[in-house]
NUDO-269672 format. One record per residue: x, y, z of N, C-alpha, C in turn; chain; residue number from 1; residue in one letter. Coordinates in steps of 0.2 Angstrom, whole numbers, always signed. Layout:
N
+-------+-------+-------+-------+-------+-------+-------+-------+-------+---+-----+---+
|   nc1 |   nc2 |   nc3 |  cac1 |  cac2 |  cac3 |   cc1 |   cc2 |   cc3 | c |   k | r |
+-------+-------+-------+-------+-------+-------+-------+-------+-------+---+-----+---+
|     X |     Y |     Z |     X |     Y |     Z |     X |     Y |     Z | A | NUM | A |
...
+-------+-------+-------+-------+-------+-------+-------+-------+-------+---+-----+---+
This chain:
151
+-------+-------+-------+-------+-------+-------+-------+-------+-------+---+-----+---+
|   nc1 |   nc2 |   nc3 |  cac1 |  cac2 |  cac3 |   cc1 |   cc2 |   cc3 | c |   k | r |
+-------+-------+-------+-------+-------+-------+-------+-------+-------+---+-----+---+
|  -326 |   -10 | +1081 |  -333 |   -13 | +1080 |  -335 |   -10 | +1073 | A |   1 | X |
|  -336 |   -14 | +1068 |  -341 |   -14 | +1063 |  -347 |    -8 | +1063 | A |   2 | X |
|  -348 |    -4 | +1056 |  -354 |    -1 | +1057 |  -360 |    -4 | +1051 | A |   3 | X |
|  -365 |    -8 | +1055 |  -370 |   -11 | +1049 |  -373 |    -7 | +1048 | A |   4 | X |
|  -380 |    -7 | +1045 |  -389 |    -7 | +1045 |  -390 |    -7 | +1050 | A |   5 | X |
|  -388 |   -15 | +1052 |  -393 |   -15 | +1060 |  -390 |   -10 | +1064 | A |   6 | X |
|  -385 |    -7 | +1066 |  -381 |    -3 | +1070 |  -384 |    +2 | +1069 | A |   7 | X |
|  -383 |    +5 | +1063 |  -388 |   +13 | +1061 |  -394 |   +12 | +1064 | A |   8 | X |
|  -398 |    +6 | +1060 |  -406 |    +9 | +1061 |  -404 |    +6 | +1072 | A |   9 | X |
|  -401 |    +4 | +1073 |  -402 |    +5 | +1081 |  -401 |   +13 | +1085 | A |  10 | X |
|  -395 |   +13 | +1081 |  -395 |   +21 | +1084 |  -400 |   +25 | +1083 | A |  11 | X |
|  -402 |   +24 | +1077 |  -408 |   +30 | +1077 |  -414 |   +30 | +1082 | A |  12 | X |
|  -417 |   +24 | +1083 |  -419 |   +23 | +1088 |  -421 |   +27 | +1095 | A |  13 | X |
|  -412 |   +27 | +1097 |  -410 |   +31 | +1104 |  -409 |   +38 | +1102 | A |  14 | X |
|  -404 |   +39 | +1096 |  -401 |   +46 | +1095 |  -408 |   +51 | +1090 | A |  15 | X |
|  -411 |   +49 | +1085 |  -414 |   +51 | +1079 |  -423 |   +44 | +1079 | A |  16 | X |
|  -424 |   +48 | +1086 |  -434 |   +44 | +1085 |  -437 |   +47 | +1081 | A |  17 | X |
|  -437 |   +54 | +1080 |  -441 |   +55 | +1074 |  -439 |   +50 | +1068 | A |  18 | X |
|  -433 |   +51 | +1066 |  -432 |   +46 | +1059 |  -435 |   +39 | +1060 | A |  19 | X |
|  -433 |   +35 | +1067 |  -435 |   +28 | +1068 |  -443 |   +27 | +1068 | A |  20 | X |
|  -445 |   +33 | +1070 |  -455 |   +33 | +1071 |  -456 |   +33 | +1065 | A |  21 | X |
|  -453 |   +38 | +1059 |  -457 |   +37 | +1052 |  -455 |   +33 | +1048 | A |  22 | X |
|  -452 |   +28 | +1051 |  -450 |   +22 | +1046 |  -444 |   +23 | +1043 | A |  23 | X |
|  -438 |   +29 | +1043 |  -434 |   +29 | +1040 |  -426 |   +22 | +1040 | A |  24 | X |
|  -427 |   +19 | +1037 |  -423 |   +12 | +1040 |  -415 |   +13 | +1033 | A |  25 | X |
|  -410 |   +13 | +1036 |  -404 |    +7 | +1034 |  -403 |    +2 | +1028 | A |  26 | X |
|  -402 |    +0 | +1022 |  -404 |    -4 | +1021 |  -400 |    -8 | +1018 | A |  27 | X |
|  -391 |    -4 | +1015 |  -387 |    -5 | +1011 |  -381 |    -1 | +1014 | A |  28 | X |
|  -375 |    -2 | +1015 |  -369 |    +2 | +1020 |  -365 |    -2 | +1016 | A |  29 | X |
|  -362 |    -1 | +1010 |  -354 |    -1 | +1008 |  -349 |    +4 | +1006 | A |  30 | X |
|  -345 |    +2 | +1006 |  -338 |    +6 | +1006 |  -339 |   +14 | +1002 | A |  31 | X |
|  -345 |   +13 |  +996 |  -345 |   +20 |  +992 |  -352 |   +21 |  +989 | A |  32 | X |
|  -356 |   +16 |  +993 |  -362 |   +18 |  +992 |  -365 |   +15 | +1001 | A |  33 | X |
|  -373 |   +19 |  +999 |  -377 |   +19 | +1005 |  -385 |   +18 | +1002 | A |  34 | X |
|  -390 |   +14 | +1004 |  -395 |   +13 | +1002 |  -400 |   +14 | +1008 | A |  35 | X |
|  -405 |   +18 | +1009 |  -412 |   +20 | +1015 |  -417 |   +19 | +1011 | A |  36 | X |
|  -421 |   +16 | +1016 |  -429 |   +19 | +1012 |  -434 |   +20 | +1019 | A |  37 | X |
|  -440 |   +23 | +1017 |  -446 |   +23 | +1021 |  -452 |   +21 | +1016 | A |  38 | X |
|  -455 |   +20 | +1018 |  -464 |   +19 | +1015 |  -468 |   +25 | +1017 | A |  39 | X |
|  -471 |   +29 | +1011 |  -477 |   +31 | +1017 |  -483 |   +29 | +1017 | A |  40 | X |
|  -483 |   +31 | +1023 |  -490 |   +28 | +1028 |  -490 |   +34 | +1032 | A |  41 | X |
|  -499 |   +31 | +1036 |  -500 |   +39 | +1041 |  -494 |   +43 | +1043 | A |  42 | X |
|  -491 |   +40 | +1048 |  -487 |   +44 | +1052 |  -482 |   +49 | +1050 | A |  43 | X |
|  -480 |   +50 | +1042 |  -475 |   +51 | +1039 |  -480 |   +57 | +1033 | A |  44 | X |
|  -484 |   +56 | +1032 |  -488 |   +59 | +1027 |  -491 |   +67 | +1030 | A |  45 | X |
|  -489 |   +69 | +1023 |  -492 |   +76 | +1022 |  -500 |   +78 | +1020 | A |  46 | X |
|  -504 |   +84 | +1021 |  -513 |   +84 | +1020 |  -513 |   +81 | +1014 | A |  47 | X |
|  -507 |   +81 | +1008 |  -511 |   +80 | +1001 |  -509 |   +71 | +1003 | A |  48 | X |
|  -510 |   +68 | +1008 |  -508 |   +61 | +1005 |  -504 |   +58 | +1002 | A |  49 | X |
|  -498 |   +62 | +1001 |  -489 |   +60 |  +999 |  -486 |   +62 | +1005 | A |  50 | X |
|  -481 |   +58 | +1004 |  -474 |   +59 | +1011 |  -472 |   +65 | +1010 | A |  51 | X |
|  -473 |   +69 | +1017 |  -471 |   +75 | +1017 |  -464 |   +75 | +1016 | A |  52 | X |
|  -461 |   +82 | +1014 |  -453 |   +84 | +1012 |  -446 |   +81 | +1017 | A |  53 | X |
|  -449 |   +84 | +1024 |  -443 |   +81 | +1029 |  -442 |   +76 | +1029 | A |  54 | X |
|  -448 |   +72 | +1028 |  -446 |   +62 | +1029 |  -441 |   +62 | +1022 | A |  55 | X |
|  -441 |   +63 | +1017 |  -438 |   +62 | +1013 |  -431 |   +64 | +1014 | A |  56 | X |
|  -431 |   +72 | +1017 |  -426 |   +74 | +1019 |  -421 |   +70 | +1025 | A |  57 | X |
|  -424 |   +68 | +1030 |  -421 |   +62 | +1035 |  -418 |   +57 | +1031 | A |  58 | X |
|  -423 |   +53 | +1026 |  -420 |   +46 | +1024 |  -414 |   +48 | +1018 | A |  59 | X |
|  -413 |   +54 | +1015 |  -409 |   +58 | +1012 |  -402 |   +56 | +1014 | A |  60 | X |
|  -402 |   +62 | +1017 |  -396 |   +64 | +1023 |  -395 |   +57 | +1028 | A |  61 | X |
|  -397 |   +52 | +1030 |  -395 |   +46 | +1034 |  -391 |   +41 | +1028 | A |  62 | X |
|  -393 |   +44 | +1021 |  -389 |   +38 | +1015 |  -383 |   +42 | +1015 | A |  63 | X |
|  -382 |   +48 | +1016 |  -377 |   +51 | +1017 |  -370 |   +53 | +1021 | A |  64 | X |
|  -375 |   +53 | +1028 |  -371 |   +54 | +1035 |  -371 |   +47 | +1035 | A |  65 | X |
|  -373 |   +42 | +1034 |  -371 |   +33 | +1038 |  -364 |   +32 | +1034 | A |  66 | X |
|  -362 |   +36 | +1028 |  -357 |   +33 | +1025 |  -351 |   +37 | +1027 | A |  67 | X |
|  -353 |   +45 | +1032 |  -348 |   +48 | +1033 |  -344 |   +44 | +1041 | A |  68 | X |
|  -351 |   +41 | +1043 |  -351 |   +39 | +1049 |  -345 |   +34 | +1050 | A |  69 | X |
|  -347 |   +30 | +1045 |  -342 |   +22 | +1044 |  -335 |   +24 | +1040 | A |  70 | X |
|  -334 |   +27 | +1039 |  -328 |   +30 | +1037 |  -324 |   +33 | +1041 | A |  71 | X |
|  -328 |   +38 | +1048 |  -326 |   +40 | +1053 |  -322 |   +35 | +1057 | A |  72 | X |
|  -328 |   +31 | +1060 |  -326 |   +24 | +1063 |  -319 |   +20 | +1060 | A |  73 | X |
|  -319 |   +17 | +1054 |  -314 |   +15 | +1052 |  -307 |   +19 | +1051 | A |  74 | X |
|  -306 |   +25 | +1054 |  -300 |   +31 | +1052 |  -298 |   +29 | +1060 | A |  75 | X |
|  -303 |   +27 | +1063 |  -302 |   +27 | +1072 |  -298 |   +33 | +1074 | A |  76 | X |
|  -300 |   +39 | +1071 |  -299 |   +44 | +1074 |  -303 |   +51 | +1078 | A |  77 | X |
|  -301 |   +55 | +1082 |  -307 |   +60 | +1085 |  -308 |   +63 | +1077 | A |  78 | X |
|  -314 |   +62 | +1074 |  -318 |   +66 | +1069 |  -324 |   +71 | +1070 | A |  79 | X |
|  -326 |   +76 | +1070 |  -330 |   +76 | +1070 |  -333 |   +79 | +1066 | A |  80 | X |
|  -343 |   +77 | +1062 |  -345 |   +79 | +1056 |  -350 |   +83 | +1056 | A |  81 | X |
|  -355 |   +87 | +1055 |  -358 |   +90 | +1054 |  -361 |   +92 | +1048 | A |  82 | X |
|  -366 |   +94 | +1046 |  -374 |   +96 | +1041 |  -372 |  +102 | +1041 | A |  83 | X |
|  -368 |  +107 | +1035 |  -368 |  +116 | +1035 |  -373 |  +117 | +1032 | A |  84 | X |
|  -374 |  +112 | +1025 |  -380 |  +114 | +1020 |  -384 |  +109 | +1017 | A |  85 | X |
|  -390 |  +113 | +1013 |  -394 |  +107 | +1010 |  -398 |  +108 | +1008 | A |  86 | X |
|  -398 |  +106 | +1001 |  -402 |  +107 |  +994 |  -409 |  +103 |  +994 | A |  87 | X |
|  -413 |  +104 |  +993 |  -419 |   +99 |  +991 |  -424 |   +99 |  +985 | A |  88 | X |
|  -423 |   +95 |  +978 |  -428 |   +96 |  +976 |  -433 |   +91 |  +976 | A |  89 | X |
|  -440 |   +92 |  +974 |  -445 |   +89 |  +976 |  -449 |   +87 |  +969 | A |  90 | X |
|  -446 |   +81 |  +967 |  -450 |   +81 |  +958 |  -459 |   +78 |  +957 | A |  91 | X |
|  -459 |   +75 |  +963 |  -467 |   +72 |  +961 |  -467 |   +70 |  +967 | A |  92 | X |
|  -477 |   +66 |  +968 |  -478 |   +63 |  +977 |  -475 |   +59 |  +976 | A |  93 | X |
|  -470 |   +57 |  +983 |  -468 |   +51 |  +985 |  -475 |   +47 |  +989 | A |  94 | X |
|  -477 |   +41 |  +986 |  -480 |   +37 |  +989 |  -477 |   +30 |  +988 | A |  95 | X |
|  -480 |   +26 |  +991 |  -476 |   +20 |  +993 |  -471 |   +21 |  +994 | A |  96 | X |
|  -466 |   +15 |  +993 |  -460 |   +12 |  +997 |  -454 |   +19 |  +992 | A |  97 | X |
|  -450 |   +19 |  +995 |  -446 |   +28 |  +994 |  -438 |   +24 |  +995 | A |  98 | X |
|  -434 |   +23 |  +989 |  -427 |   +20 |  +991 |  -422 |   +28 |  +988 | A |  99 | X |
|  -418 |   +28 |  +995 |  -413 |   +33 |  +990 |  -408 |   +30 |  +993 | A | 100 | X |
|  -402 |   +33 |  +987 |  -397 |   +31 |  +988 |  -390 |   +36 |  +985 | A | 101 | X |
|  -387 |   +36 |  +989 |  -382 |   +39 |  +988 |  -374 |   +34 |  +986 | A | 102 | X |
|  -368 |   +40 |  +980 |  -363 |   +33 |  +978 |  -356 |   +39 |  +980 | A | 103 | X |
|  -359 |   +41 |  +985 |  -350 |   +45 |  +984 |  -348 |   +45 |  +992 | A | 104 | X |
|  -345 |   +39 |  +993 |  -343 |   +36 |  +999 |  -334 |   +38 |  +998 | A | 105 | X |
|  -331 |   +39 |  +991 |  -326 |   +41 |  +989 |  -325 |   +48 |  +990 | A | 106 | X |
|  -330 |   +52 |  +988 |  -329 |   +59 |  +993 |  -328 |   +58 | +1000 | A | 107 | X |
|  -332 |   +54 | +1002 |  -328 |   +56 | +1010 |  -322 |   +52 | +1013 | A | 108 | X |
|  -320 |   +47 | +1009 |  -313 |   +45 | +1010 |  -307 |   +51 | +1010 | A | 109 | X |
|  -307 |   +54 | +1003 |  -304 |   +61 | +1002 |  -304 |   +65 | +1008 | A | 110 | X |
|  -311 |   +67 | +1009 |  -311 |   +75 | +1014 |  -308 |   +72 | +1021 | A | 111 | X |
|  -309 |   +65 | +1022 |  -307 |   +62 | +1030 |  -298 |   +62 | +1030 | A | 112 | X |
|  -294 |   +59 | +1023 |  -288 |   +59 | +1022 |  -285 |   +68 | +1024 | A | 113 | X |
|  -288 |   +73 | +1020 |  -287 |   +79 | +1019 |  -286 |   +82 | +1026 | A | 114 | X |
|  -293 |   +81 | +1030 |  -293 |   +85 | +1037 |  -287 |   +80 | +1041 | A | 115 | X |
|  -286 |   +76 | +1042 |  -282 |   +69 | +1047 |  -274 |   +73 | +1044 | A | 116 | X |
|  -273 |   +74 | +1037 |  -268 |   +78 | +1034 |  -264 |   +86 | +1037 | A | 117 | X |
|  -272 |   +89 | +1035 |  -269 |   +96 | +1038 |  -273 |   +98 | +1041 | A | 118 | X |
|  -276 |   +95 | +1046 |  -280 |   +97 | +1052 |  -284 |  +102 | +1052 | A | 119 | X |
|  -285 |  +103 | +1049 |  -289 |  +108 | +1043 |  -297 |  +105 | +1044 | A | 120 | X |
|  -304 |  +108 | +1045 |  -310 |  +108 | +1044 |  -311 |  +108 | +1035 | A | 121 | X |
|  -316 |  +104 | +1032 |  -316 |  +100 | +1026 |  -323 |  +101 | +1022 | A | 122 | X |
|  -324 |  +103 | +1020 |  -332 |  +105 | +1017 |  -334 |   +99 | +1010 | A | 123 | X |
|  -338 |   +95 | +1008 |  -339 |   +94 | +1002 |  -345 |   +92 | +1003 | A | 124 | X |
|  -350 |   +91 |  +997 |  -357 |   +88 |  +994 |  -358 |   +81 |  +993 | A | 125 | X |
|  -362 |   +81 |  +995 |  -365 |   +73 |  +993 |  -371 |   +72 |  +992 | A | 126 | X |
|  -374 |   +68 |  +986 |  -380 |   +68 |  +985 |  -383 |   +63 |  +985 | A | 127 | X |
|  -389 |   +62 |  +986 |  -395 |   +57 |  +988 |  -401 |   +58 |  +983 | A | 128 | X |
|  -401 |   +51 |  +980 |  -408 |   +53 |  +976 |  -414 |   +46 |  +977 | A | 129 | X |
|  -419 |   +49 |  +979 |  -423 |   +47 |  +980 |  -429 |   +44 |  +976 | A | 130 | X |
|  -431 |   +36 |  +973 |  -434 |   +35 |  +968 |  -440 |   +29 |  +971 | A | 131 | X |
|  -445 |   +29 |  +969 |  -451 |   +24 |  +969 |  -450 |   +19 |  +966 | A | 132 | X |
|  -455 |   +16 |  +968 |  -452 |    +7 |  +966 |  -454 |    +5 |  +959 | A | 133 | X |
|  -456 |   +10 |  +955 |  -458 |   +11 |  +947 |  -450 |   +13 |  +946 | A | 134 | X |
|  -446 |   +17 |  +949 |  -439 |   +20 |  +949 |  -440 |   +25 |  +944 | A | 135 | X |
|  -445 |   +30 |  +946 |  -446 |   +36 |  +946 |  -440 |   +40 |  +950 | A | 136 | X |
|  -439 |   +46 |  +948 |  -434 |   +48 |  +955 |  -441 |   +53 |  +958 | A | 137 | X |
|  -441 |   +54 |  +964 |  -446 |   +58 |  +967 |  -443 |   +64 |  +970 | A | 138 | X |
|  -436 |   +64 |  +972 |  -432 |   +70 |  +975 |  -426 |   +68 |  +973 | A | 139 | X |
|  -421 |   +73 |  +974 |  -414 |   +72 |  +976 |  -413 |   +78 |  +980 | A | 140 | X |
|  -407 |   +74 |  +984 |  -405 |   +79 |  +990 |  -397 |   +80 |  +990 | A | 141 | X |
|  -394 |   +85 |  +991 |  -388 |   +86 |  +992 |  -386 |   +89 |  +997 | A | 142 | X |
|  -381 |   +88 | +1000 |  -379 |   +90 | +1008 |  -373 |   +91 | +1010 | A | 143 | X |
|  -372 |   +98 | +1012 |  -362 |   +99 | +1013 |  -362 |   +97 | +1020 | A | 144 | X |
|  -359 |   +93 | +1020 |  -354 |   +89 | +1026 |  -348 |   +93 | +1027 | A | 145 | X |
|  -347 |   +94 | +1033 |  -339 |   +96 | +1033 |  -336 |   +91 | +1039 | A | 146 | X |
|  -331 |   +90 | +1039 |  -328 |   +86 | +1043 |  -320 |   +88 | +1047 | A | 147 | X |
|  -320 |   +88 | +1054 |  -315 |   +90 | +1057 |  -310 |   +85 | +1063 | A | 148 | X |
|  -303 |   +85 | +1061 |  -301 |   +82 | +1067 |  -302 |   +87 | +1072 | A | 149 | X |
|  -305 |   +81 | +1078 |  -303 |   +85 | +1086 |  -296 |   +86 | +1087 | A | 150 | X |
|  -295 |   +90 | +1090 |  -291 |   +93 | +1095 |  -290 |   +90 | +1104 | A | 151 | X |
+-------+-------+-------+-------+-------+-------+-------+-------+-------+---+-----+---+
């Protein structure tokens, strides 16, 4: 089975309701890139009336992990991934509609190749930058993923 949008933003749903309650949605899933967005609106916003930091950080990290995700799937093997670290910078308020996007879908073909190789646990970066619909960038995010065959 295929990993779409629609499939992410369902999972989040069930797996990641905070992400789903604040709007964080799916919006682009190809092979080397990932596109998210949210809006903000009450539910999401911080006292100054900009989108607080986590939502950014959610919709971040989801353009990121949905690419690691569909890679896993299509290796059809026990994988497993995980968040070691994660950078955040904050350049301006994010108001309105918030598109990030991340293009290093090729990093995680490598690191998935590499572990399946030498069964070895895999660490690498991936960044996410997040821009307004003027395409301002308002944050960029970066996140070490590592990735591990099961046993």
């Amino acid at each position: 089975m295929k990993i779409t949008p629609q499939k992410i933003n369902s999972f989040l749903f069930f797996k990641l309701p905070a992400a789903f309650f604040c709007g964080v949605r799916v919006k682009q899933l190809e092979t080397t890139r990932c596109v998210t967005k949210v809006t903000h609106r009450w539910i999401n916003q911080n006292p100054f009336k900009s989108m607080y930091f986590a939502v950014q950080a959610m919709a971040a990290e989801l353009s990121t992990g949905a690419l690691v995700m569909m890679h896993i799937k299509d290796r059809n093997q026990k994988i497993s991934m995980l968040v070691a670290n994660q950078k955040g910078n904050y350049n301006r308020k994010a108001t309105g509609k918030i598109t990030f996007t991340c293009t290093d879908g090729e990093k995680v073909v490598l690191a998935i190749e590499e572990t399946i190789r030498t069964g070895e646990g895999v660490t690498f970066w991936m960044t996410s930058v997040g821009k307004d619909k003027e395409g301002e960038v308002v944050s960029t995010s970066e996140f070490e993923w590592r990735v591990k065959l099961k046993k």
